[in-house]
C-alpha positions in Angstrom: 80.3 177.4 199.8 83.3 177.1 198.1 85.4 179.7 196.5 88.5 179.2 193.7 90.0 182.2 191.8 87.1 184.3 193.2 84.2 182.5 191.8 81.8 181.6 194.9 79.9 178.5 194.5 77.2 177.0 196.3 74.1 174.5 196.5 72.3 175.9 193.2 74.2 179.2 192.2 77.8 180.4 191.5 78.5 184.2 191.7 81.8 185.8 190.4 83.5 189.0 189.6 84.7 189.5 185.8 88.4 189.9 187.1 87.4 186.5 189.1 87.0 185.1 185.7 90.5 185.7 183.7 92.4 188.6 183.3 93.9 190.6 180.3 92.2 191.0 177.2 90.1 188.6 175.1 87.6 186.2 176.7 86.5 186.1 179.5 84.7 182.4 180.6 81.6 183.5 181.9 79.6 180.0 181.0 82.6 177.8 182.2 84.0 179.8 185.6 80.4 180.0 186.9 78.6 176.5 185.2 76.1 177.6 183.3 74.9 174.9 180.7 71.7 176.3 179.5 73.5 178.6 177.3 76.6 180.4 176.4 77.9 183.2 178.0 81.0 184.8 177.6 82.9 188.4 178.6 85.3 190.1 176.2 87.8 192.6 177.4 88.9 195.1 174.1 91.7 197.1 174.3 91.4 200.9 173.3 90.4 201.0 169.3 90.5 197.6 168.8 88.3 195.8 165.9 87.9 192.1 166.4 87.6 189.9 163.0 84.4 189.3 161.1 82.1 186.2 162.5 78.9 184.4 161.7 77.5 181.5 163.8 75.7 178.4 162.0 73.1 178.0 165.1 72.9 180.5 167.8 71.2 184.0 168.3 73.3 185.9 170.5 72.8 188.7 172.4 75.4 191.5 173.2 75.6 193.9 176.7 77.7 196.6 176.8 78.7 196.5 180.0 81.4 199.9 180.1 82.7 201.5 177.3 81.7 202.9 173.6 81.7 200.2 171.1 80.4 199.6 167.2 79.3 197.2 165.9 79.5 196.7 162.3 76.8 194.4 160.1 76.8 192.3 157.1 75.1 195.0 155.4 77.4 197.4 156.4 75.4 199.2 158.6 77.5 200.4 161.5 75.3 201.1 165.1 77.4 202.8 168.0 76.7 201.5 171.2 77.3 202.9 174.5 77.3 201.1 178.2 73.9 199.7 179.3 72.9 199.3 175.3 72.0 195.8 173.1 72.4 194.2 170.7 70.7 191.1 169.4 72.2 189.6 166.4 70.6 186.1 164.1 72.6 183.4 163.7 73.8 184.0 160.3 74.3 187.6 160.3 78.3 188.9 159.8 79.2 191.0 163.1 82.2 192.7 164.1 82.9 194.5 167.1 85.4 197.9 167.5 85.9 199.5 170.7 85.4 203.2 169.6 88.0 204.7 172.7 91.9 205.1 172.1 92.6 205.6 175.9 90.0 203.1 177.5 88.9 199.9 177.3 85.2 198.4 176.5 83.8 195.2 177.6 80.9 193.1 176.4 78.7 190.2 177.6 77.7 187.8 174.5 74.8 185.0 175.7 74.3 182.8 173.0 71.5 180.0 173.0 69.3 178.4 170.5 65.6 176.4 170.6 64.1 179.4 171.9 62.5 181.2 175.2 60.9 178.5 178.0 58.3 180.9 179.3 57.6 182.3 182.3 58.4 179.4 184.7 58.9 181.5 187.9 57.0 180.6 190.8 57.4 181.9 194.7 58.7 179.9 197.1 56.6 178.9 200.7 55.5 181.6 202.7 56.8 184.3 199.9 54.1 186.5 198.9 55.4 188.3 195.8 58.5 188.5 194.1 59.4 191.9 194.9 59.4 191.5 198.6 56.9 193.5 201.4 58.1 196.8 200.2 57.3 195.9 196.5 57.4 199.1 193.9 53.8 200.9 193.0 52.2 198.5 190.0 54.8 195.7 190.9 
């Protein structure tokens, strides 16, 4: 293993903190501080009642987590959805998005993973000796 700014790598997997992957406000590398090239993925710090610009992407679906925080997300067709931690948001390509952190004493943050070509299918498998993916103590129906 080897560790730099906090971000753990190792044979097949990186694991990081989001303060292990900038600091302040803005963007946080998710997709570059852990190598991940499947996809993008990226953190964004807001400050309290901030509203970022207007965008539209040309090729990518992307999908919004709010990870902490109350945030809104305005549409193209000026729909506006509040969204609270835990909640997502799935947004086309060419649909207009902005983002407003809906606090004036704390701040939100969202994870964005963008991709496009679509969903691989359920390529999971178990490794030797493993039994089921949920362990010996699996849940009822698991």
């Amino acid at each position: 293993m080897t560790a730099a700014d906090g971000v753990v790598k190792g044979d097949g997997y990186a694991v990081a903190g989001l303060d292990d992957l900038g600091e302040g406000y803005g963007f946080r590398k998710v997709r570059q501080g852990l190598g991940v090239t499947a996809f993008g993925a990226n953190a964004i710090v807001l400050p309290p009642s901030y509203e970022t610009g207007s965008h539209l992407h040309e090729e990518q679906e992307e999908l919004y987590f709010v990870h902490s925080g109350s945030v809104e997300f305005e549409f193209g067709d000026g729909s506006k959805h509040r969204l609270e931690a835990g909640a997502f948001a799935r947004v086309d390509a060419p649909t207009v998005r902005k983002v407003r952190n809906l606090s004036d004493s704390e701040d939100a943050v969202y994870v964005i993973i963008g991709g496009k070509d679509g969903y691989v299918g359920r390529d999971g498998k178990l490794p030797p000796g493993e039994k089921s993916r949920f362990g010996d103590n699996a849940p009822p129906g698991a």
